[in-house]
N, C-alpha and C positions, 0 to 999 in steps of 0.2 A: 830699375824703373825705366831707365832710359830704354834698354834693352827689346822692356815692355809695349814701349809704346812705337817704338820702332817695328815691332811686327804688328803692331794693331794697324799703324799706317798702311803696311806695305798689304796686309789682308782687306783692308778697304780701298786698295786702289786697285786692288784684283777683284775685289766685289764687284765697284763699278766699272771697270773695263768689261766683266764679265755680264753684266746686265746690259751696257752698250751693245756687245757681240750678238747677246739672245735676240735682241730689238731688232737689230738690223737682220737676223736671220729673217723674225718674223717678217721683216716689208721684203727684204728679196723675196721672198715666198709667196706673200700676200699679192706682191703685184706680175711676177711669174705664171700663179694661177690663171688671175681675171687677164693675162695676155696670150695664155698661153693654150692650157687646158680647155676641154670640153668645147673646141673652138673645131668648125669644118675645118680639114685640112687642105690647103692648096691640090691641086692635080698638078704633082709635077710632069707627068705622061700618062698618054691615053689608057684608057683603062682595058682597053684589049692588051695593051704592051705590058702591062704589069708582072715583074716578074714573077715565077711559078715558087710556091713555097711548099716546104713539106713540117707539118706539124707533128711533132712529139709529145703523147700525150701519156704519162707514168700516170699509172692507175693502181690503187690498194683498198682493197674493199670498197662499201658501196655505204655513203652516208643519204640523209632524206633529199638534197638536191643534186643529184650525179646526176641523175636522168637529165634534169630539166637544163643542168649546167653543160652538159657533151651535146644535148641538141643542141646549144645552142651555133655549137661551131658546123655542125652538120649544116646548117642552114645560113650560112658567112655567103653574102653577095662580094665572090672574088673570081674571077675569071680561070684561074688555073693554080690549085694546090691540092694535097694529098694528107689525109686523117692517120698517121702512123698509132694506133693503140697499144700500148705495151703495160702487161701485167704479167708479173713475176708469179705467181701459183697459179699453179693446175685447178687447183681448188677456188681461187677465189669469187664472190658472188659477181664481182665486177666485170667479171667475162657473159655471162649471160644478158646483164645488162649492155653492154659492146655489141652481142649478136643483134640483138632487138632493134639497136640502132639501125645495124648494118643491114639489116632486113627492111628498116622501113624505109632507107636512104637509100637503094640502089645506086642512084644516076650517081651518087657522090663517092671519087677517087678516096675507099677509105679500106684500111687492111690493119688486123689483129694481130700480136705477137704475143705467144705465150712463151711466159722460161724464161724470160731475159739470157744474162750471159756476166758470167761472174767475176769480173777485173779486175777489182780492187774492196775495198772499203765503204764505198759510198752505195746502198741500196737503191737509190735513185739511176745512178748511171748504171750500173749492175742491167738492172729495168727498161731501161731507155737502148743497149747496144744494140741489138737484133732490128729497134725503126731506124736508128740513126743509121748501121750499117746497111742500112734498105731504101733509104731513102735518095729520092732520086733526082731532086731538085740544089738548085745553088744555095740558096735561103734555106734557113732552118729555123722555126719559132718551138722554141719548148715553153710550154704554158700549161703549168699545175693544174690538176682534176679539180678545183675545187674552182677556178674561174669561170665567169661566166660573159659574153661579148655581145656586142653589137654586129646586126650584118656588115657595118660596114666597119669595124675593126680593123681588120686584118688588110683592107682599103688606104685606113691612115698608117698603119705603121709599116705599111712597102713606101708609099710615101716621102718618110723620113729618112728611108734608105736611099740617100744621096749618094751621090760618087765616092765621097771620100768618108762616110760611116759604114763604119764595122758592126756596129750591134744600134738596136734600137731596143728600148725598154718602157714598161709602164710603171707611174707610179700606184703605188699599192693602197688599196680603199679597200673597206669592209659594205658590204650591201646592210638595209635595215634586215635589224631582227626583236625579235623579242627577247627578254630577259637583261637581268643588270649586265652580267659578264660578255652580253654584246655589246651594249652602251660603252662599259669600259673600254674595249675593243676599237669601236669605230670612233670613241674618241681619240684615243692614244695614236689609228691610224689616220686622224682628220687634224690632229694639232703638233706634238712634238714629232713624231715620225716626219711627217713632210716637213716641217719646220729645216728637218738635219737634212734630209735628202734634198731635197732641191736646193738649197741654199749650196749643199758640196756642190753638185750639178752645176748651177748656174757659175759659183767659180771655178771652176776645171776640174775638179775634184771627182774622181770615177767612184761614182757611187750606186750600186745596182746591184737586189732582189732579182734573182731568178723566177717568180712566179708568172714570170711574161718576159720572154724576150727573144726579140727578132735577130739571126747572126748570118755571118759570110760562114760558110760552112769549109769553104778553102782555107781559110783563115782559122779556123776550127784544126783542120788536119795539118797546116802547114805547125800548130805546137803539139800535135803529136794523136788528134782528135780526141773523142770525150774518153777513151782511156788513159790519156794522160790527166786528168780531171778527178779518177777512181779515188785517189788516197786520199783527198780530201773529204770535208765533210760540207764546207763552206766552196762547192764545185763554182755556184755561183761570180763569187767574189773572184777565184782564179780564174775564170776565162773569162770576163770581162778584163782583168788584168795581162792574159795573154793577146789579146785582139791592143786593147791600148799600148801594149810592149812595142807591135807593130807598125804603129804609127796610126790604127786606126782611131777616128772620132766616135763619142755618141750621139745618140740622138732619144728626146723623149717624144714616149707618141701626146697625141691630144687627150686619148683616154683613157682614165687612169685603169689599173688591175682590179677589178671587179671580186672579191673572194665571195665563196659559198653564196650564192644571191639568187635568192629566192626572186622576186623582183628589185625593180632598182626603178626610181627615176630621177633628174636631174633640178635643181632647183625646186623641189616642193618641200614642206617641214620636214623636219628632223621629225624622226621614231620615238622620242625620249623625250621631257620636258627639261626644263631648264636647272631643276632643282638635280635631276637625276644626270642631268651634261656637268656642274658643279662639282658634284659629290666623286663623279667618276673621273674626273681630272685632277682630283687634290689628290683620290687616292693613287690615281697613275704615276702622275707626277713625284708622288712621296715613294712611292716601291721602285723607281730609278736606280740609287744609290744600292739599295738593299741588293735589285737583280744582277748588279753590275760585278757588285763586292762578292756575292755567290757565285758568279760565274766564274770568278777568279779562286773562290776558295775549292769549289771542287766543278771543276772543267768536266762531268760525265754528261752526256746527253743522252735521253730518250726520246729514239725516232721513229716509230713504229712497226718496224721489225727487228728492233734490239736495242740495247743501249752500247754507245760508242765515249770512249776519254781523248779527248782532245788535246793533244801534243800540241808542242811548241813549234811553229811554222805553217799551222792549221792543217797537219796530216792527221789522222786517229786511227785509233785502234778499237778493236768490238772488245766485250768485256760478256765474255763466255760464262753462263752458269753453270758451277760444279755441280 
């Protein structure tokens, strides 16, 4: 009995140490935002000096907002940067969509790559060799087809590239949409997501999504560039790791990552009422445990051009159909 109540203790003082911890994630977070986010950002230098960036942009087929999401970068008030397109098939729809652009954007520094270049493991970098190896500037931003920015985007996060940051990053938001399994979505990315992410952030903790992020691209080749990056699958996580190896800092921009977004605006109602923000947070919240405990029990992923098993050290392997 003694025994018993001795772990009944010691599981109640890890309850509440453990709802203490949640708490204070939520007000780091809560007051990081209203100080931080969707805030103008300083001019550190004139905007003619701004350094030149070259964007990577891995493309795989063509969902209902591609168009509206690659203009929007065609159309980025930034003084000198370059459109790198890169699509892995000959086939895919997503190349005619690219011409279209390119056709109606002349004046904008923007070039297509078909075929990628096949390195490793990770379909994304595969995708990505032929702009990176073309690209011609110091800065490199890779930032997922499915984002969508502001002109002056690309304004704040040269910005944050201070002297002494290596990479700059956004935090990751869903645009309104309709249907519940968006609700769920842009809950999950408007409450516990940020909750862990910025909280690690604000304590030193390197914590960074590859769906936007600004890098020293030296710094990129000085660990061996994104071929060394191929065998993973989690590329992200490792070169944010290889740049902080470095001694480099982060830096978060002001605006968060914009996913699949039809429009967007800032401070108006929520897409979803209150009952449907409820319902979609119990049930987030409750499938935690479930996703965690399956990731662990069987580590296969499906990523859109195959399925990959996820080894121990975060390298993988494809998993070939006989």
């Amino acid at each position: 009995m003694a025994l018993l109540d001795l772990a009944l203790q010691a599981f109640s003082i890890f309850g509440l140490i453990l709802f203490i911890v949640l708490w204070l994630m939520h007000f780091m977070s809560i007051i990081y935002v209203r100080l931080h986010l969707n805030k103008k950002a300083t001019d550190k230098q004139p905007y003619s000096k701004l350094a030149g960036i070259s964007l990577l942009k891995p493309l795989k087929g063509v969902d209902p907002n591609l168009v509206n999401n690659l203009e929007t970068f065609f159309e980025l008030d930034y003084p000198k940067y370059e459109i790198l397109l890169c699509v892995q098939d000959h086939d895919d729809p997503a190349i005619d969509v690219c011409k279209k652009l390119l056709g109606k954007y002349p004046n904008v520094d923007a070039r297509l790559f078909i075929g990628g270049k096949k390195v490793g493991i990770n379909p994304k970098i595969n995708n990505l060799m032929p702009g990176y190896e073309g690209a011609k500037y110091d800065l490199v931003w890779i930032c997922d087809s499915g984002i969508r920015v502001r002109p002056d985007t690309l304004t704040d996060m040269a910005n944050q590239m201070t002297e002494k940051v290596g990479l700059v990053h956004g935090l990751p938001y869903v645009a309104d949409r309709q249907g519940f399994s968006a609700t769920l979505e842009q809950v999950y990315f408007g409450t516990s997501h940020p909750r862990s992410y910025i909280s690690a952030n604000v304590t030193g903790i390197k914590c960074v999504t590859g769906m936007s992020c600004l890098m020293r691209k030296d710094v990129l080749d000085q660990a061996g560039g994104l071929i060394a990056f191929a065998q993973y699958i989690a590329e992200d996580y490792f070169m944010a790791k290889a740049i902080a190896d470095r001694g480099w800092k982060f830096a978060m921009a002001t605006q968060v990552a914009m996913q699949n977004s039809g429009s967007y605006s800032i401070g108006g109602p929520p897409s979803f009422s209150k009952l449907d923000y409820a319902v979609a947070w119990f049930i987030r919240e409750s499938m935690t445990i479930q996703i965690f405990l399956s990731a662990l029990w069987d580590p296969t992923i499906s990523w859109r051009t195959g399925r990959y098993r996820l080894r121990c050290g975060g390298t993988a392997e494809e998993i070939l159909d006989v």
